[in-house]
C-alpha positions as CSV (number, residue, x, y, z in Angstrom):
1,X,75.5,53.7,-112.3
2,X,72.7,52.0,-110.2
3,X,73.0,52.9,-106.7
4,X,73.8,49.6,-104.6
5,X,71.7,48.1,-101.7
6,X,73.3,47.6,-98.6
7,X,74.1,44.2,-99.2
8,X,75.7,44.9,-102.3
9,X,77.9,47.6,-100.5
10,X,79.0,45.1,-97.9
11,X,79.7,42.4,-99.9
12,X,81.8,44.6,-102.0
13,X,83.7,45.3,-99.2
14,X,84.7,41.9,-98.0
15,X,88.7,40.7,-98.9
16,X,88.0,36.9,-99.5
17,X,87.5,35.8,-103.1
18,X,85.6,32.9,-103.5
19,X,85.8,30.3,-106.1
20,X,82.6,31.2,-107.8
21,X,83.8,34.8,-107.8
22,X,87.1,33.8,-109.7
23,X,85.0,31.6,-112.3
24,X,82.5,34.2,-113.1
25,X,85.4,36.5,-113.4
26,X,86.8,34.5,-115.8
27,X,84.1,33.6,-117.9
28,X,83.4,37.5,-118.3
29,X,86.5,37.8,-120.0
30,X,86.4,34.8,-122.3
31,X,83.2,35.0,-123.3
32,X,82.2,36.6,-126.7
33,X,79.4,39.0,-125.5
34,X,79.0,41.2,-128.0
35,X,78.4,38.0,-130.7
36,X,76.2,36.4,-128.6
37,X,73.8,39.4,-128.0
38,X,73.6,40.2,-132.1
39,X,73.0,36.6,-132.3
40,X,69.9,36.7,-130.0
41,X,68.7,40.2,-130.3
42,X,66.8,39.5,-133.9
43,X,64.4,37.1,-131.6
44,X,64.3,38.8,-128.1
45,X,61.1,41.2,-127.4
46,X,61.2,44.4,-128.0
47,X,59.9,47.3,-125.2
48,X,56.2,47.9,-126.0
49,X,53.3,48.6,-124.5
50,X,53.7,46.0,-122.1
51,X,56.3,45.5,-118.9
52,X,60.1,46.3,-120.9
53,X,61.7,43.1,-121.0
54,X,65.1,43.0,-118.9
55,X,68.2,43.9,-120.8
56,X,69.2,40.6,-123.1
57,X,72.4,40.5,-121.5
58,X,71.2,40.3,-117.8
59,X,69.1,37.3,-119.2
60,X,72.0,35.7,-121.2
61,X,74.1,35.9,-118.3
62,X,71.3,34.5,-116.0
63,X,70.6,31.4,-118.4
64,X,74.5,31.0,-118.3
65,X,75.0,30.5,-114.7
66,X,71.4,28.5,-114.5
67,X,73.4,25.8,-116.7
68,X,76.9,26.3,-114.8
69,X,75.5,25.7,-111.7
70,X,72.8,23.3,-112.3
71,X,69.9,25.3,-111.4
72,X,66.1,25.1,-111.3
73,X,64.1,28.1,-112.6
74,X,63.2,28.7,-109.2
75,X,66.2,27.9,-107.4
76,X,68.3,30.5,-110.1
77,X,65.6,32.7,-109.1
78,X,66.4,32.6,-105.5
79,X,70.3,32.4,-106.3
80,X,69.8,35.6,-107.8
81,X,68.1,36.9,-104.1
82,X,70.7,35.4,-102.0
83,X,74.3,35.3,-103.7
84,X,75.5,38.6,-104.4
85,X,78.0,37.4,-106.6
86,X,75.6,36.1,-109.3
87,X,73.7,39.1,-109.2
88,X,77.1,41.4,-109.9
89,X,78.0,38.9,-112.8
90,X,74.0,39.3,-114.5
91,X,74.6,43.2,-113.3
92,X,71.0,43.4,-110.7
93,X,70.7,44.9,-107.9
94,X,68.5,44.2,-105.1
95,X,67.1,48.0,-105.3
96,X,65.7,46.8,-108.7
97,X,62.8,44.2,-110.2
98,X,64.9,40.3,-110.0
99,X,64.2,38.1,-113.1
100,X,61.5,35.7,-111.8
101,X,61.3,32.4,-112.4
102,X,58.7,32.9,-115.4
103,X,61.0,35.6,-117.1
104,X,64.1,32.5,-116.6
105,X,61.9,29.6,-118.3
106,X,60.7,32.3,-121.0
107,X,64.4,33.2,-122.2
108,X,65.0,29.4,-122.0
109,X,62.2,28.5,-124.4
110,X,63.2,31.4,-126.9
111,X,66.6,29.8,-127.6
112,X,65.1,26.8,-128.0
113,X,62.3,28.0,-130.4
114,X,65.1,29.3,-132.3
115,X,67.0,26.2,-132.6
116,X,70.1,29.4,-131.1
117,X,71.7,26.4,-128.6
118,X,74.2,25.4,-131.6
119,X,74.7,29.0,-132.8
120,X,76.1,29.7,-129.7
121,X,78.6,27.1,-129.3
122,X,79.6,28.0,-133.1
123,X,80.1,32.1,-132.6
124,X,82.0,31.1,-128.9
125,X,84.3,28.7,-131.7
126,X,85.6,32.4,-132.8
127,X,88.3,31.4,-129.8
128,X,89.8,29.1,-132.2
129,X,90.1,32.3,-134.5
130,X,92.3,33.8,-131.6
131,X,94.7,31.1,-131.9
132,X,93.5,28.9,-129.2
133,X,93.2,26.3,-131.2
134,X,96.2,25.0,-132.8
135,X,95.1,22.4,-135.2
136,X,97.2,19.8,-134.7
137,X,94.7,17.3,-134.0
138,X,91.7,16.4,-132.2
139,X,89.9,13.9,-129.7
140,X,86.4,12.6,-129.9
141,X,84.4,11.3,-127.2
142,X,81.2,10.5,-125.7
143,X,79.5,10.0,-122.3
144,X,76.2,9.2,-120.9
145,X,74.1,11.7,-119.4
146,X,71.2,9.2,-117.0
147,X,67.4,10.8,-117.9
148,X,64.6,10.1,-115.4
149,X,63.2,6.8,-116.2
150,X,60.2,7.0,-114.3
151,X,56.7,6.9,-115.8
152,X,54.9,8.4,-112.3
153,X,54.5,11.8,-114.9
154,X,51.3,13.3,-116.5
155,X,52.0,11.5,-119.7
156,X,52.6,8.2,-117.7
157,X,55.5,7.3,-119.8
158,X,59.7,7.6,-120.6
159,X,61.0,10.6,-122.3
160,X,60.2,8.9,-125.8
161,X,63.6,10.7,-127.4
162,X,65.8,9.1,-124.6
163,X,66.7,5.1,-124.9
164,X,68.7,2.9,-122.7
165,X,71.7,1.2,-123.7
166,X,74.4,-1.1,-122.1
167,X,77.9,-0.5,-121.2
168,X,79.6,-2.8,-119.3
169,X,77.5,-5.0,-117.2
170,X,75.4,-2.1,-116.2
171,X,72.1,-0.7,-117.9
172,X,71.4,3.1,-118.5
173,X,69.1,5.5,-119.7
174,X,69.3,9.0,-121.2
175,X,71.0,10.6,-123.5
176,X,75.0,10.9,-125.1
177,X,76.6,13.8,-125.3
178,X,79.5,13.8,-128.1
179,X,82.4,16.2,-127.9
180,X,85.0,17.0,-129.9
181,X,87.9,18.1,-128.2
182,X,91.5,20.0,-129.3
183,X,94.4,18.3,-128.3
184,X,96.1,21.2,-127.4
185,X,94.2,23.9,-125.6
186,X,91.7,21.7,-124.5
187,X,88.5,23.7,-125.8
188,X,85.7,22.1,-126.7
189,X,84.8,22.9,-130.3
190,X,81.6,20.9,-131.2
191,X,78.7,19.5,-129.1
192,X,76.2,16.9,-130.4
193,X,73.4,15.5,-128.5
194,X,72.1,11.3,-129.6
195,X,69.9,9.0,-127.3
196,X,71.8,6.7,-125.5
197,X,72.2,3.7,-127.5
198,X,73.6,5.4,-130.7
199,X,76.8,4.0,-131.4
200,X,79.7,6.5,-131.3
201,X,81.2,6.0,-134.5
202,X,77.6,7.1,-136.1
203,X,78.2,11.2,-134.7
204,X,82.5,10.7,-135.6
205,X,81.6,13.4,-138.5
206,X,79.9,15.5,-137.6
207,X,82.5,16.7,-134.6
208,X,85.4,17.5,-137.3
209,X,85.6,20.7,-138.0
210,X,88.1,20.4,-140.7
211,X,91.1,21.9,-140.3
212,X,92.8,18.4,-138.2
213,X,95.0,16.4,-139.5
214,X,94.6,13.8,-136.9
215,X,91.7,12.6,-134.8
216,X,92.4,10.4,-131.6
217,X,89.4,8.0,-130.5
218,X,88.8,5.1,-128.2
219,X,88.0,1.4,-129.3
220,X,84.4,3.0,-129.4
221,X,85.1,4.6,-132.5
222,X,86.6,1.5,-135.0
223,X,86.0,1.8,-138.4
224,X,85.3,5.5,-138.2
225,X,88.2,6.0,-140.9
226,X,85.5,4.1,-143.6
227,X,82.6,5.7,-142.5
228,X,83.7,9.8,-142.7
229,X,84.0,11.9,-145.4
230,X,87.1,13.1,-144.8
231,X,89.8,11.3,-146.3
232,X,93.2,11.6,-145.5
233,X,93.0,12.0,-141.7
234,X,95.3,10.3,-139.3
235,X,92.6,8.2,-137.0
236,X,94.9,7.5,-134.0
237,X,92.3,4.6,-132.5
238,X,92.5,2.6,-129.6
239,X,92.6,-1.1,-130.3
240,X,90.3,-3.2,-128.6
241,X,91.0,-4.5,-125.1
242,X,90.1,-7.9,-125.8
243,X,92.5,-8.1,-129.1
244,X,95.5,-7.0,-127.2
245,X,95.0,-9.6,-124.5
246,X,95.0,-12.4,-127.0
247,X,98.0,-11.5,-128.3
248,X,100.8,-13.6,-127.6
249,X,103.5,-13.2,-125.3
250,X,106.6,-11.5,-126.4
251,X,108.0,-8.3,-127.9
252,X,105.5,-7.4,-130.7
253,X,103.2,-7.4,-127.5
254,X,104.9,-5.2,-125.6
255,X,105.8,-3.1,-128.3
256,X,101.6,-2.7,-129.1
257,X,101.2,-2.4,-125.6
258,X,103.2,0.9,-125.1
259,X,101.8,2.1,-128.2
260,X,98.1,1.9,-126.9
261,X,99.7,3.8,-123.2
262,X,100.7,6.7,-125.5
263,X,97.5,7.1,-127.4
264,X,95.5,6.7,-123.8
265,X,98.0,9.0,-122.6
266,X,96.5,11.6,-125.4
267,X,92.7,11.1,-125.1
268,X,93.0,11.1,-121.1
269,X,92.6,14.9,-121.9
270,X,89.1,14.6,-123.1
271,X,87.8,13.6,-119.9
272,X,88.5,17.2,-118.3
273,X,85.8,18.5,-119.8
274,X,83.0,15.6,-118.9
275,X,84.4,16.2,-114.9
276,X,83.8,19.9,-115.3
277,X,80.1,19.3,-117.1
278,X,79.1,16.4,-114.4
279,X,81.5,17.6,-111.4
280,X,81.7,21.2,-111.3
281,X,78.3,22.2,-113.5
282,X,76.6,18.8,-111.7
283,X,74.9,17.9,-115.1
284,X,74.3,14.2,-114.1
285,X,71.1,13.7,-115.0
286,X,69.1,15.7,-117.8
287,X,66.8,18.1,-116.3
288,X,64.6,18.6,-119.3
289,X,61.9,16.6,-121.8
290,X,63.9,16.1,-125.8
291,X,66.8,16.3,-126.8
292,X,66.9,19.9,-128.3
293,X,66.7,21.2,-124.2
294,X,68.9,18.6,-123.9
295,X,71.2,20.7,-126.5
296,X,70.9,23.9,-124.7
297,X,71.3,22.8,-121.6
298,X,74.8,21.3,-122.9
């Protein structure tokens, strides 16, 4: 075992959890480590004549907490410095070498070489496999992530893979990210990444992952029971505002009316997952050029 620095030792001393502490804690447990390394170690550098590279799962953990914390290369590198906490969780030491900021944007740009963003989300899917996932239905969603639309950059110009789009009275640019969601646990089982002004229904297939027998939706998704493959699914979808209104008055109303409450009622739980992504992980904005960083980043 390492010997620990000072700080270390005190730190390790102190009674007071934080919350960090208690989410890194818990994402050690629930996280499928050993699937994720013999996903990655095929492409990670091997020791050679050169510097060794840092173990793969120091890095791994490191890129994890860059993305749950919202975190510039340089600002994870100085996180890693200053909060002992992180270092525990990516197992450093300030008696050893820290992974510098190079080393962070290096690990970054091998996963998304690799095209490995997706794998991962699929091998953490083994949850479902664990029972987690119950299968009785799903929800889909989507949400806009803003993108910088400034053209004071070195190419003078937009991120050409991000477009704006319009949703209410109010104009945005950037990105969607689509999620599927289960109804019962919660977890998020499939992550697709579209510019902004792709229509929802469009990405409806490609979050099933086939085993639900009903899919709940907002308005946003009409007409997604014609476009999928699937046939035979339940789509529980919202009706539009509008066509409710202009109903008239009187029981068949009402009756529609609770209907559309108990189906809100449902996909409310979808939007736990967008809080913790833009409130807790503070992914308001994409950080990086493309969509594919866009992909690992999510």
């Amino acid at each position: 075992m390492d010997q620990m620095s000072f700080g270390d030792g005190e730190y390790a001393s102190k009674r007071k959890r934080t919350r960090r502490e208690t989410f890194l804690a818990e994402m050690e447990q629930v996280i499928p480590w050993t699937i994720l390394l013999n996903l990655i170690e095929p492409f990670y550098p091997k020791a050679g004549n050169g510097r060794p590279p840092y173990p793969l799962k120091v890095m791994l953990k490191v890129h994890l907490m860059q993305n749950w914390f919202g975190l510039s290369d340089p600002a994870m590198e100085e996180s890693l410095y200053e909060i002992a906490s992180m270092r525990q969780f990516a197992g450093l030491s300030l008696t050893k070498p820290i992974p510098d900021e190079t080393t962070i944007l290096n690990f970054r740009r091998l996963l998304e070489t690799y095209e490995l963003g997706a794998d991962i989300l699929a091998r953490v899917g083994y949850l479902s496999r664990k029972g987690l996932m119950l299968k009785r239905g799903m929800i889909v969603d989507a949400t806009i992530i803003a993108a910088p639309s400034s053209t004071k950059n070195a190419d003078g110009e937009r991120d050409p893979e991000m477009h704006q789009t319009k949703k209410g009275e109010q104009w945005y640019f950037g990105m969607k990210a689509h999620i599927g969601v289960d109804v019962d646990s919660g977890l998020v089982h499939t992550v697709t990444t579209t510019p902004a002004n792709e229509a929802d229904v469009n990405e409806a297939d490609y979050l099933l992952h086939g085993k639900e027998p009903v899919v709940h939706a907002d308005a946003g998704y009409t007409g997604a029971d014609k476009r999928t493959a699937r046939k035979g699914l339940d789509w529980q979808i919202a009706r539009k505002r509008g066509s409710v209104k202009e109903l008239p008055e009187g029981d068949k109303k009402r009756e529609i009316e609770k209907e559309e409450k108990r189906k809100a009622g449902i996909r409310a739980r979808v939007e736990h997952p967008f809080r913790v992504l833009k409130c807790q992980f503070g992914y308001v904005k994409v950080r990086f050029k493309g969509l594919v960083l866009a992909a690992v980043q999510n």
